[in-house]
C-alpha atoms as one frame of an Amber mdcrd trajectory, in Angstrom:
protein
   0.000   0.000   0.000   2.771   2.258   0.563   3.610   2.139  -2.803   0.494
   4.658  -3.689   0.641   6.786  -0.363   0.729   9.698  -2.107  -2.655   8.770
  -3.222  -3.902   7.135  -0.009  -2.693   9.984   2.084  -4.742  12.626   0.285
  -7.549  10.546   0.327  -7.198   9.824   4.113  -6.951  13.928   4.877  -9.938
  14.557   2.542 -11.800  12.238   4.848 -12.878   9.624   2.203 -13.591   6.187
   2.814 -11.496   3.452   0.432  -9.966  -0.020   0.194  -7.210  -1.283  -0.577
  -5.754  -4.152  -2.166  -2.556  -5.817  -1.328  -0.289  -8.333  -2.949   0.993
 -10.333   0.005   2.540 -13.247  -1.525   3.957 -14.406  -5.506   5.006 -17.313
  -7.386   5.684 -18.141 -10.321   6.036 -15.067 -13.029   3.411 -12.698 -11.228
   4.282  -9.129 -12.547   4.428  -7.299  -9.086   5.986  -8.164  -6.164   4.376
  -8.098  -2.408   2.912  -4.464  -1.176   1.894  -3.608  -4.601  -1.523  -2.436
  -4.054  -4.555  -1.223  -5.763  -7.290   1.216  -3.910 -10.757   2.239  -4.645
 -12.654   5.030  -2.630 -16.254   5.340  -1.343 -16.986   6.952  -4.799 -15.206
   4.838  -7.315 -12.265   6.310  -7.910  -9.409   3.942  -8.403  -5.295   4.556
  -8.038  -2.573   1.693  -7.932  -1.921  -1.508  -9.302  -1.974  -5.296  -8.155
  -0.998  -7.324 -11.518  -0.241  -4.826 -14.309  -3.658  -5.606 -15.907  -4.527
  -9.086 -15.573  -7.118  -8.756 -12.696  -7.534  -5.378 -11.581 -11.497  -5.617
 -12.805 -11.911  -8.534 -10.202  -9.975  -6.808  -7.629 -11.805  -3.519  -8.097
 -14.980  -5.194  -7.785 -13.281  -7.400  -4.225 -12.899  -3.530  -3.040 -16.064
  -2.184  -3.903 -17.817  -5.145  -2.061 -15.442  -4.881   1.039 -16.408  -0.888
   1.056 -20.147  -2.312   1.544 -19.960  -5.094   3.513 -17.010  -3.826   5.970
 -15.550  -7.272   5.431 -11.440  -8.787   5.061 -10.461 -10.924   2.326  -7.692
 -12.864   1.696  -8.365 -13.720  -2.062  -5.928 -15.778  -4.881  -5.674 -15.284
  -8.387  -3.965 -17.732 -10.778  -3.462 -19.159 -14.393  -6.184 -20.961 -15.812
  -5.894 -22.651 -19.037  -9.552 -24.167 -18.910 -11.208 -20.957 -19.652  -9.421
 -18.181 -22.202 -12.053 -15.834 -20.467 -11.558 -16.547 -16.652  -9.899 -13.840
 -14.564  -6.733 -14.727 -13.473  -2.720 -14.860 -14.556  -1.872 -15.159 -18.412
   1.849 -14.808 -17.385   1.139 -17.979 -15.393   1.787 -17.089 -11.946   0.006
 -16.979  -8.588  -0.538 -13.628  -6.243  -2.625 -13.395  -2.798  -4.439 -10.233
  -2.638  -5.480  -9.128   0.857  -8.504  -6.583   0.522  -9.052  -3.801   3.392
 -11.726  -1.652   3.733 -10.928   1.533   5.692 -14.420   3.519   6.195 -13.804
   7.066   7.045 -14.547   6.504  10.876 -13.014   3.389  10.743 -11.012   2.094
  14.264  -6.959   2.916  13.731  -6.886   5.202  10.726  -5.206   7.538  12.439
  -2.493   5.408  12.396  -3.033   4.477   9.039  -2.932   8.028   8.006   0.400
   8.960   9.422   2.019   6.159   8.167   0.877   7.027   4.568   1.841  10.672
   5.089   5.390   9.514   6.614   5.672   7.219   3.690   4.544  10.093   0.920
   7.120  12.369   2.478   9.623  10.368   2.024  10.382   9.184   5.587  11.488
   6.052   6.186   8.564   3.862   8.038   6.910   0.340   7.518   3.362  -0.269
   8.193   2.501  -4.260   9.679  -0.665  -6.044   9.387  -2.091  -9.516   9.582
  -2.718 -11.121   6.311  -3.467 -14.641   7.197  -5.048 -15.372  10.777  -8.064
 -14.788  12.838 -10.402 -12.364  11.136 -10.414 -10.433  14.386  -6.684  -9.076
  13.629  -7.086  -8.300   9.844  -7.951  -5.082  10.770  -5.577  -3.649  12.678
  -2.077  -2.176  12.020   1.396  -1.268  13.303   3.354   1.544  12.122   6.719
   1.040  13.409   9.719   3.490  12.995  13.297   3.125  12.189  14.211   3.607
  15.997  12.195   0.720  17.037   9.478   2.649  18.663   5.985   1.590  16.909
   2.193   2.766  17.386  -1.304   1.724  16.668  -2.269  -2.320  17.394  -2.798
  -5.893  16.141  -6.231  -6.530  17.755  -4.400  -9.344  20.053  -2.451  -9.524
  23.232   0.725  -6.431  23.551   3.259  -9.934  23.036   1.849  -9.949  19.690
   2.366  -6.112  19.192   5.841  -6.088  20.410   6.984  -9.284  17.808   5.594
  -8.279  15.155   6.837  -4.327  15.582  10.214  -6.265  15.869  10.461  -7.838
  12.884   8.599  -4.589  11.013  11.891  -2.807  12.288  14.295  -5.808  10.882
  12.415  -5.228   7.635  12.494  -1.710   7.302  16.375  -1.605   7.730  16.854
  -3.808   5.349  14.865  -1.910   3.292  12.365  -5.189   2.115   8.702  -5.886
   2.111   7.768  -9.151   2.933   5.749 -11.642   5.304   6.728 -12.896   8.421
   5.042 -16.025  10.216   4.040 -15.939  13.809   1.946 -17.840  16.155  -0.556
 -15.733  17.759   1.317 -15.231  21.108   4.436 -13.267  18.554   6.677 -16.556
  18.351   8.366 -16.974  15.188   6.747 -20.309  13.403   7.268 -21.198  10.494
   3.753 -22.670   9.270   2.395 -20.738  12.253  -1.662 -19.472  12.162  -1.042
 -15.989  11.800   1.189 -14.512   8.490   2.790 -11.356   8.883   2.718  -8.591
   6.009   5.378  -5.915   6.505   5.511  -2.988   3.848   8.934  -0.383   4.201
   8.675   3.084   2.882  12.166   4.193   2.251  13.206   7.503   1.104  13.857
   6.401  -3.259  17.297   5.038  -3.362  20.134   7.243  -4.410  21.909   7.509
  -7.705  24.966   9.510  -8.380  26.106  10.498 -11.217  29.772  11.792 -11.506
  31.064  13.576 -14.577  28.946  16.438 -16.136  29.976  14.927 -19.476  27.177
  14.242 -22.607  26.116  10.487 -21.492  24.879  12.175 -18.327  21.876  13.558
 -19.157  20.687  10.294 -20.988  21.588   8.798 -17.631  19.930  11.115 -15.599
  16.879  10.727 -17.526  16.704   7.040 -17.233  17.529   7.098 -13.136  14.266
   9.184 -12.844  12.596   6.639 -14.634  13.502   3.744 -12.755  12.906   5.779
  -9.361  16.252   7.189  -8.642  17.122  10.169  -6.523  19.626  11.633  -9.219
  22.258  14.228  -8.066  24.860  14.968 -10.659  28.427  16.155  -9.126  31.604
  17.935 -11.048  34.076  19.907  -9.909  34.002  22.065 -13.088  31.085  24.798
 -12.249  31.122  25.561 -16.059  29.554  22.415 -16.719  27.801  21.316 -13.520
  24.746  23.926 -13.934  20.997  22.685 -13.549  20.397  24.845 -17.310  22.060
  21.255 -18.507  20.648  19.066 -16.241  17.349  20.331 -15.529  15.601  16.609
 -14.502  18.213  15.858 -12.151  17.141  16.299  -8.298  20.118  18.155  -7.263
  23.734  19.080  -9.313  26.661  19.486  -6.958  29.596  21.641  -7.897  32.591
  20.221  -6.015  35.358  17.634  -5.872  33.204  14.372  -6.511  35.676  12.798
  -3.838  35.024  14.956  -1.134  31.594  15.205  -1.944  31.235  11.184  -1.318
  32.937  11.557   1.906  30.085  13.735   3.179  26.995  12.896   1.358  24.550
   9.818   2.633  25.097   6.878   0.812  23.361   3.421   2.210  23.619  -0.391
   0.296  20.757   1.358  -2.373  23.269   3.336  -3.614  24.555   3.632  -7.253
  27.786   5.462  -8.074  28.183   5.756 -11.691  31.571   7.542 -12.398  31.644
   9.362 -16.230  34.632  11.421 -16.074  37.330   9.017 -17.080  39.464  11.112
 -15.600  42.278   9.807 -13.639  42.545  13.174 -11.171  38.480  12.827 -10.448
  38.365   9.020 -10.708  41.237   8.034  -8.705  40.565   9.435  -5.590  36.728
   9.002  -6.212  37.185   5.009  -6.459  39.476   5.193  -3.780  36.199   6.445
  -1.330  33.277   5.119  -3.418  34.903   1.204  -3.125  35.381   1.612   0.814
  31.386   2.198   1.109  28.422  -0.066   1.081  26.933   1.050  -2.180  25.053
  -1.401  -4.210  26.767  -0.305  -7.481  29.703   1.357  -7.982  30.874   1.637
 -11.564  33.315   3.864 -13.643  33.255   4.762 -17.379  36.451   4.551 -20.060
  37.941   1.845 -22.345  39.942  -0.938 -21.487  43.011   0.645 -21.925  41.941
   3.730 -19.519  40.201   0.941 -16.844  43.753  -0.860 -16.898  45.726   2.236
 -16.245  43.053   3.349 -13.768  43.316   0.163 -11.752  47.120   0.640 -11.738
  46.365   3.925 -10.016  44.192   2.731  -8.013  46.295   0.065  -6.362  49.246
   2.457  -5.887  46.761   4.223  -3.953  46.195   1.830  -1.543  43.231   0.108
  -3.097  42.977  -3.452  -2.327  42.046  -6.463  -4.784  39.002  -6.975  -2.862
  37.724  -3.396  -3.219  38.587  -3.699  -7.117  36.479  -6.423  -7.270  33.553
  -4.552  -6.514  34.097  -2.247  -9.426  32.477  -2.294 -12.790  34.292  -1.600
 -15.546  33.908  -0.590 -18.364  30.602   0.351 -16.915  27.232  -1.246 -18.217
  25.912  -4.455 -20.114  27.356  -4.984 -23.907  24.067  -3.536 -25.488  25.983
  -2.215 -28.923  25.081   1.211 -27.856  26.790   4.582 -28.766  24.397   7.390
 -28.643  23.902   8.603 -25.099  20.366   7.059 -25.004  21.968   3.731 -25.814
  24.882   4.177 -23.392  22.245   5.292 -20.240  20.347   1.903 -21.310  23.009
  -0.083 -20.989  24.382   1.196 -17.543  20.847   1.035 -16.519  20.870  -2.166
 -17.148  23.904  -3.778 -15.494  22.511  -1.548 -12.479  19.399  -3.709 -12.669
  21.261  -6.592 -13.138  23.507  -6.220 -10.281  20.663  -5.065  -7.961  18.662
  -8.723  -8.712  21.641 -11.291  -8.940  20.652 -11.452 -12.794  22.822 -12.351
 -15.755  22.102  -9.636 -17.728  21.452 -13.006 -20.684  18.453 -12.757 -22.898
  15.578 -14.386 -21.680  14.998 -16.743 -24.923  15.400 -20.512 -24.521  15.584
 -19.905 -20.974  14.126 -22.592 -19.147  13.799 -21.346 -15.381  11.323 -18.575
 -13.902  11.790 -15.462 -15.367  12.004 -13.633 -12.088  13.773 -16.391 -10.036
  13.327 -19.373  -8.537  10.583 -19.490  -6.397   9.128 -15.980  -6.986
């Protein structure tokens, strides 16, 4: 659900009543993952998705009734060959949707609402609710906090409450949504009555771009796309203005080095380095490869990469840390044109972030989006 706070949190302060629909669990090649979510207010408006297509009619209508009837469902929707016509999966996997309705004088929206306002400002939060379990507890929620400290309620006894705000905090710092299973009394158990689902907001994960050179525009543009916080950073004020990068979020004139030392990077982070420059890159790497970024990868042919590594170990760089860099940066697309080059990065970023091989999918044999999802 946190996915369309924006929505949700508007909706909340303009005192409207909705539902909401939540993918808890996947297999197979579902096309979105748990906490996507679809909502539908008290006067048929709808925002969000649960399945890129394939079933929102049948969830709408699951929301509609649950805005009438006041009731929780825990519905599944999957292939079915039998019938071209019957709603479910033509990509052939399997989703649980868990349908909410939240009436505007509903018990615990207050809750609800400040954990979709946190979540549409950007601050980091993750909302907990019972998916699977007695219906009494379908209702209620947890918003819990990156220090720990959680409000709102379950429906069962405070052990229950303090668990599961437990492992909402685990799962907010690691930045996932997922399910957790508990017994009722909070004790992890596996196969237990009661399923967990735990949705984190996080502030949209960083990208920097280094190098105010012509691919970084194209690369800019595609970072936005694929949700990105984009800051571009040169030390050449010339070149770093926002007149040539006006979609970026922020452009940073300034030593790209020391501006890694003192801007926030966390294991979400890409760090795409453009300059191919050894008197930005060198001492760039040198910082970039001693932090927990998720991507760190630097532009320049092989014969620049080789002397850059060179550099880099005189400077102290070990072979470890040189593992973690990518170079020549991005996935062997063909590209030249900017456009092309963006993609490409892009792509090995995507790669990298899923364990993927970056191979075409043809002939392949396995899931598409990994085993077991």
């Amino acid at each position: 659900m946190l996915d369309i706070a924006d929505d949700l949190a508007a909706w909340a302060a303009e005192g409207r009543g909705f539902a909401v629909a939540t993918v808890v669990s996947v297999t197979g090649s579902a096309p979105r993952g748990p906490g996507a979510a679809l909502a539908v207010d008290d006067g048929g408006r709808a925002v969000g998705s649960v399945s890129g297509g394939c079933v929102e009619a049948a969830v709408y209508d699951l929301c509609e009734r649950a805005l009438r009837d006041g009731t929780v469902c825990l519905e599944r929707f999957g292939y079915s060959d039998d019938d071209a016509f019957a709603v479910g999966l033509t990509c052939g996997g399997t989703l649980e949707v868990l349908v909410v309705p939240y009436p505007a004088a509903a018990p615990g929206r207050a809750v609800l609402a400040r954990a979709l306002t946190a979540a549409a400002r950007g601050e980091p939060v993750a909302l907990a609710r019972v998916a699977r379990g007695p219906a009494a507890l379908r209702s209620g929620a947890l918003l819990v906090r990156p220090d720990g400290t959680y409000e709102g309620a379950l429906g069962g006894p405070p052990e229950l409450d303090r668990a599961a705000a437990a492992q909402a905090h685990a799962l907010l710092g690691a930045g996932r949504t997922g399910t957790v299973e508990l017994s009722p009394d909070g004790t992890l158990c596996p196969g237990g009555e009661l399923t967990l689902l735990v949705e984190s907001g996080l502030a949209p994960p960083r990208m920097i771009v280094f190098g105010a050179v012509d691919f970084t525009a194209a690369l800019v543009r595609v970072g936005k796309f694929l949700g990105y916080h984009v800051t571009v950073c040169d030390a050449r004020p010339v070149f770093a203005t926002a007149a040539r990068f006006p979609e970026a979020d922020e452009v940073v004139v300034d030593w790209p080095h020391r501006y890694l030392r003192r801007t926030p990077t966390d294991a979400r982070t890409a760090l795409c380095v453009l300059t191919h420059d050894a008197k930005f890159d060198v001492p760039l790497l040198r910082v970039a490869l001693r932090l927990p970024a998720a991507f760190v990868g630097a532009m320049g042919s092989a014969r620049t990469h080789a002397d850059r590594v060179r550099r880099l170990r005189e400077a102290g760089v070990t072979d470890a840390e040189l593992a973690r860099l990518r170079a020549p940066i991005g996935l062997d697309l063909g590209g030249r044109t900017p456009e092309e080059t963006a993609l490409s990065i892009a792509a090995e970023i995507i790669a990298a972030r899923h364990g993927a091989t970056g191979l075409p999918l043809t002939g392949r044999s396995t899931a598409i989006h990994g085993a077991g999802v």
